[in-house]
N, C-alpha and C positions, 0 to 999 in steps of 0.2 A: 649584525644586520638581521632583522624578523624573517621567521620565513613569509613564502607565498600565505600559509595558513594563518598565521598571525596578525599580518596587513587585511586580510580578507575580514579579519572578526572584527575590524576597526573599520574598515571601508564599505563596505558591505551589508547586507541584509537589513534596509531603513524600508521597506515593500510596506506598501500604504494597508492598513489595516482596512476592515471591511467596516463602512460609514454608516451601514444601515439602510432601508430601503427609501429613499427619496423618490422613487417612482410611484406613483398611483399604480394601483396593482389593479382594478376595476376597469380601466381604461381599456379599449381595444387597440394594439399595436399595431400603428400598421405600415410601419418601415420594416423590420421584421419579420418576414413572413414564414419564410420555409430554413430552414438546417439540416445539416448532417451531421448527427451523433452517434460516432463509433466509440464503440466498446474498446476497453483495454485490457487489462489483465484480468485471467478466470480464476477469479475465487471460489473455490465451491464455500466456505463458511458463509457467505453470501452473494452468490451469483447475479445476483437482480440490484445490485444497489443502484444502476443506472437507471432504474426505470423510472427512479423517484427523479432524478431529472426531464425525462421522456414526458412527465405523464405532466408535473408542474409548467413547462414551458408550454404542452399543448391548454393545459388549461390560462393561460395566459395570451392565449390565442396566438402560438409559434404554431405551425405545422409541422413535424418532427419526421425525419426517416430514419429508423433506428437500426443500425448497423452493427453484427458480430462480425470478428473478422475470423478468416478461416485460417488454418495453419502457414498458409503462404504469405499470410502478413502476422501473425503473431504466433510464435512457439509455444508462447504460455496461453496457451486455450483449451477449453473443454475440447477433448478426440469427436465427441455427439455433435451431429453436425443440427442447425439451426432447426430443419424438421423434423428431430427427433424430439422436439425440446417443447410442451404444449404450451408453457409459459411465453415461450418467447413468438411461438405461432399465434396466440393470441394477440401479441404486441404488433404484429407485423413488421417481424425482424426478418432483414433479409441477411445475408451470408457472402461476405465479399471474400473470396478466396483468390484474388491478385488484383494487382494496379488496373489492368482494364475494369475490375468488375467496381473500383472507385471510381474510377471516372464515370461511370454509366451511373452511380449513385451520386454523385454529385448535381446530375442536372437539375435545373431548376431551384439549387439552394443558394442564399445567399453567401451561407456559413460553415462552414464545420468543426464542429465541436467537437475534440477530441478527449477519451479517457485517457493520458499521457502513456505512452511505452515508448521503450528505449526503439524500435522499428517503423518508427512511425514520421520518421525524418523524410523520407520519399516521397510519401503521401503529402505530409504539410507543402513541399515545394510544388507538387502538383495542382493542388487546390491554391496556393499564391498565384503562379502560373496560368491558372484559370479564372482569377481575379475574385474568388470567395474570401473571404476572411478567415479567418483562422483563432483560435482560441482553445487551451486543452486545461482540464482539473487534475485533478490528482483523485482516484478511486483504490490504491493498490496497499499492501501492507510494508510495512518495514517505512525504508527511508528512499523507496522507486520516485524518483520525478525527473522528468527529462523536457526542459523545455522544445524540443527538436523542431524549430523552427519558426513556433506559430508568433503568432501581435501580439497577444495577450495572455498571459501565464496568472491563471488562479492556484494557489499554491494553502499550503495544509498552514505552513509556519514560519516564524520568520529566521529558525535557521535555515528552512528550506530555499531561504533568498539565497541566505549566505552559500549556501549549497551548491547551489546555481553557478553564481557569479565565479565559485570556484573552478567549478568544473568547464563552464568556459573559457577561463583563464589558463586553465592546465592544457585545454586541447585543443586551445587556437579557436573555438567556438565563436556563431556570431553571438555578441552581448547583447541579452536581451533588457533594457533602460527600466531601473529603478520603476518610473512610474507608471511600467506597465505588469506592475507584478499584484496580486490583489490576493490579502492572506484573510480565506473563505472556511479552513477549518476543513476537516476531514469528515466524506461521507462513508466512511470502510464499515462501519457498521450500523449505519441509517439502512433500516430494512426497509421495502414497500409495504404499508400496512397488508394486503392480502398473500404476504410470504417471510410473515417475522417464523424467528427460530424457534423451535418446539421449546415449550416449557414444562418443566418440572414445578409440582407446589411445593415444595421447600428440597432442605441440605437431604432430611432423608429419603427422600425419594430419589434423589439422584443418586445417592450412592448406593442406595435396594442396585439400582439400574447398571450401576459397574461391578458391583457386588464389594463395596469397601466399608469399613469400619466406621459410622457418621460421630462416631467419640474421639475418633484417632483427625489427625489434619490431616489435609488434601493439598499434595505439593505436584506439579507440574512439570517434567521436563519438557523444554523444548529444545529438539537437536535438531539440525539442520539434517536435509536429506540426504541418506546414506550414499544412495548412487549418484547424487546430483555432485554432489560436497565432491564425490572423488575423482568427479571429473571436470569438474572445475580448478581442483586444484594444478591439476598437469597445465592448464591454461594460464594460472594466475605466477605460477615458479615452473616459467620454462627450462629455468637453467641447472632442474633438477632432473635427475633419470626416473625410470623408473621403481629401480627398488627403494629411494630417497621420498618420492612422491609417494608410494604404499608406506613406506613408515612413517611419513606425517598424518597421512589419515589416518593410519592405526593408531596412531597417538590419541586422535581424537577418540575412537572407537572403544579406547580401553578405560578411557576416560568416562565415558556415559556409563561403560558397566559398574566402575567403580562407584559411581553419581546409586545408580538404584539399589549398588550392596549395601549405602550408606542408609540410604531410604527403609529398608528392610530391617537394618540395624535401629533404627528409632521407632522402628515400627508405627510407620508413616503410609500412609494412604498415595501413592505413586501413581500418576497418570501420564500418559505418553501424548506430547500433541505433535503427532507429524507435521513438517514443514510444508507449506502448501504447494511448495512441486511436484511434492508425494502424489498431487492428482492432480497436477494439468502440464509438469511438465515433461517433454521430451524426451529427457535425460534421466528419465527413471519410470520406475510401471509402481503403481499401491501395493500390488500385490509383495511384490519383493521386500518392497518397505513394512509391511504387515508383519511377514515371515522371519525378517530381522529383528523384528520386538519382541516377538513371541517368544524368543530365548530365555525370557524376565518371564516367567510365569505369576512372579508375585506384584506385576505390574498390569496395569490396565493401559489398553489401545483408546483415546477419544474418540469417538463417531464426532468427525468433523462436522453433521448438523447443528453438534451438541456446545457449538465453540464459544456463543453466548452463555449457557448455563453454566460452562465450565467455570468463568470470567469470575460470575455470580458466585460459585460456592468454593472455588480454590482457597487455596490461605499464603502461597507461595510457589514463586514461578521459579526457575531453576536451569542455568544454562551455562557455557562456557561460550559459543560465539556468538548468541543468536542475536539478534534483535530486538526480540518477543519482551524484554523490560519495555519497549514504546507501549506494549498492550497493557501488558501491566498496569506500568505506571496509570494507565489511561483509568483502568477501572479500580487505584485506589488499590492494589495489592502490590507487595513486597517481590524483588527478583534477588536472587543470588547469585553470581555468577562467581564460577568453581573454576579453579587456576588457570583464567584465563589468560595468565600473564605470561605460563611458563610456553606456548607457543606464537611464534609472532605471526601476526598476516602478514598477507603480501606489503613488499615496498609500493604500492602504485596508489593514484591519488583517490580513488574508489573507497580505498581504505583510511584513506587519511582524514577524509571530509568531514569525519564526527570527530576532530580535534576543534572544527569551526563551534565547536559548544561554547557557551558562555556560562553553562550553569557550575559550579565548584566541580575538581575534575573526582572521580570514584566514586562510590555510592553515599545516598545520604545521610547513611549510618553515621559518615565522617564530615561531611560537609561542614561542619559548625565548630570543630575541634583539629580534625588530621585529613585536612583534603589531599588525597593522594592519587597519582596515574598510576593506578593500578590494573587498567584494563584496555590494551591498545584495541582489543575489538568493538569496544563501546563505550565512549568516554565518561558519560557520567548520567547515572540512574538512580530511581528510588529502590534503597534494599542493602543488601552487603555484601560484603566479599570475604571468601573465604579457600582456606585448603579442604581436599577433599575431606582427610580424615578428619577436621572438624564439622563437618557437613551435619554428622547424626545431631551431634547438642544442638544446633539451631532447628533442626526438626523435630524435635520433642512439643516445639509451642513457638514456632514460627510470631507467631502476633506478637509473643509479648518480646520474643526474641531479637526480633528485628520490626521496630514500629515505626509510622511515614507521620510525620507532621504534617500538618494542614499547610501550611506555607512554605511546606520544599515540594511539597504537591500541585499545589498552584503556580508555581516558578516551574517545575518541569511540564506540567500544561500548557502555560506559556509559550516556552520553548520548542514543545516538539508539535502542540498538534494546535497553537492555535484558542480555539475554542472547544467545549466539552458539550456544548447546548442541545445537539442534536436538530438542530439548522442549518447544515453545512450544505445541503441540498436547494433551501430557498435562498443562500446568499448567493452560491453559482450560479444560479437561472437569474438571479435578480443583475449579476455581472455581465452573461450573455448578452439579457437583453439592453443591459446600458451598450458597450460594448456596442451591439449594434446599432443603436442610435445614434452613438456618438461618430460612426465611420459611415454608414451609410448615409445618413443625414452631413455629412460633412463633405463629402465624395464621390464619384461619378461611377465606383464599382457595383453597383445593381444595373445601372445604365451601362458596362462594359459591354462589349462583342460576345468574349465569350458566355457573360451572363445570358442576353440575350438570344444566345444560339441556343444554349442549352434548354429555356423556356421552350423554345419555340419543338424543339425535338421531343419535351417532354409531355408537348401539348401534343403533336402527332402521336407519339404512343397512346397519350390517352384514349385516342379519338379512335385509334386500332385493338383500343382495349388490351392491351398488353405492360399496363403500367397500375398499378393502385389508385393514384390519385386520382 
């Protein structure tokens, strides 16, 4: 009999692709009028991608209240709070730091638009409850989406259907229906034109800037966060002690050294990209993170602004659990992931979810010859797989070592992100505003009680001057 994850890759993941804009975009909307767009997760390699939705829907004539949330709704956030921040002061972002200080943002919108995170389930019910609609994107890296509650889920891809459909299937979840799922492509690296990422004028200037060899390749580690990784792990294998739990992450830990002896040995240009916990979350501080890489003298630390350039002049990505082949892949360079086999993850279904691939399983070196599950942390990517000590011979000349075909490229696009266009910004807002045409114009929720209390409270503040609007 199939498992749960096998039924799913046949039943599953059919999410209406994105049809194109059918709206008049010139028109004034005016069922539509005001939302609430909260932030989700802090990425410092681009902190503001949200604003390209903020600023499109205002130009579209939404009214926008644009909302960060503070650590009391999201752990994964900038520690700087909203008035430390001149970009976001400019925007006139306010700072919700609990459930009361949502509900006081919600008044007078029809809507709230959510950046998806996993805490965000409380709030969706509160805004049902108060008769707004509901709708979240996806803005975050890796494989994060959670539909926690809302109508309407705009989603990156259409495994991210399958994803879904899983994960509410494993944990009793309510289903969120096929034809309300709308795959819009991923805005993680759509910058607001007045805060794209510094750029370098070519390979060598970036590497003058790290101080690497621009004849030698530029290969990439990405490891998961030191302190985050080890305390996650006691959470994910309870049923291990502690000195069982310190030698699985030292497993890992002996493993990256091994990863940049190999690098040194090829005499290969090594760059270190910390995992983005390293700065926003909870479970670990930069600094410590810094001070664990610096062991590697002969490796270079990225300046997380630098995460675009990086993309731009790497030649190979390099990991045992990460993720970071979604990036890769994205920008057309090769990932290798280094024995990833010989530790398993956790048994739980978090981990299991990237078996829902449909693309050939193990990297695409083999796709076409020897598809193989070679990697239970990430089922199947553009790049190769290999033991450490073969590591150095494929970094001598990464390209020609391990090359991606234009059509296992396109297939893994497909797959994980969707679209590549750099659109993914005007398909969301173009969804928003259907979305609310089609429910306000259909239903008596603008007309509800609480809509109308809230109006009415948000007109007295105005009128005491104690509100923006």
């Amino acid at each position: 009999m199939p498992t749960a994850v096998h039924r799913l890759k046949s039943d599953f993941g059919k999410a209406e692709p994105w049809k194109g804009d059918s709206l008049d975009r010139e028109r004034s909307f005016v069922k539509l009028q005001r939302v609430l767009l909260l932030s989700g997760r802090y990425l410092k390699e681009n902190p503001y991608r949200e604003l390209n939705i903020k600023r499109l829907l205002e130009q579209r004539g939404v009214k926008v209240k644009f909302a960060v949330p503070g650590r009391g709704l999201n752990k994964s956030v900038t520690t700087e709070p909203v008035h430390g921040d001149p970009v976001l002061m400019r925007e006139g972002a306010i700072q919700l730091d609990g459930e009361w200080d949502f509900r006081l943002a919600m008044r007078g919108c029809q809507m709230v638009v959510f950046s998806t995170w996993r805490s965000y389930l409380s709030l969706t019910q509160l805004a049902r409850a108060e008769g707004r609609l509901t709708i979240n994107f996806c803005a975050s890296s890796g494989l994060d989406h959670w539909t926690h509650g809302v109508e309407r889920c705009l989603i990156r891809s259409r495994f991210i259907a399958r994803q879904l459909h899983y994960m509410e299937q494993m944990f009793n979840l309510p289903v969120l229906p096929d034809d309300q799922l709308r795959v819009v492509g991923s805005i993680q690296y759509e910058y607001p034109k007045d805060h794209q990422p510094p750029e370098f004028p070519d390979r060598e200037a970036f590497c003058r800037h790290y101080d690497l060899d621009p004849s030698r390749p530029i290969a990439v580690l990405f490891p998961k966060g030191i302190e985050s990784f080890h305390k996650k792990v006691a959470l994910w294998l309870p049923h291990l002690n502690k000195q069982q739990v310190d030698a699985y992450n030292q497993w890992f830990l002996d493993k990256y050294t091994a990863i940049c002896d190999q690098a040194r040995k090829a005499h290969c240009n090594l760059l270190i990209k910390m995992h983005p916990s390293a700065y926003a979350s909870y479970n670990c501080e930069v600094s410590s993170e810094i001070r664990y890489w610096q062991r590697y003298p002969w490796t270079r630390i990225l300046e997380v602004e630098h995460t675009m350039p990086m993309y731009r002049y790497m030649d190979v990505g390099l990991g045992i659990n990460s993720h970071s082949a979604l990036e890769a892949g994205l920008f057309n360079k090769p990932f290798i992931y280094v024995d990833s086999d010989q530790q398993s993850p956790p048994d739980t279904p978090h981990f299991k979810n990237i078996q829902l691939c449909q693309l050939p399983p193990g990297p695409s070196m083999r796709w076409h010859d020897n598809p193989s599950e070679v990697n239970p942390w990430f089922w199947s990517w553009l790049g190769d797989f290999c033991r450490v000590e073969e590591l150095a011979e494929k970094l001598v000349d990464p390209i020609k070592a391990v090359p991606i075909r234009a059509e296992d490229r396109q297939a893994f696009i497909d797959e994980f992100w969707g679209m590549d266009d750099h659109m993914a910004s005007e398909r969301i807002v173009d969804e928003i505003i259907r979305f609310g045409e089609e429910r306000i114009g259909a239903g008596s929720r603008w007309f509800s009680k609480p809509h109308w209390r809230g109006l009415m409270v948000d007109g007295l503040h105005r009128l005491r001057g104690r509100h923006d609007w």
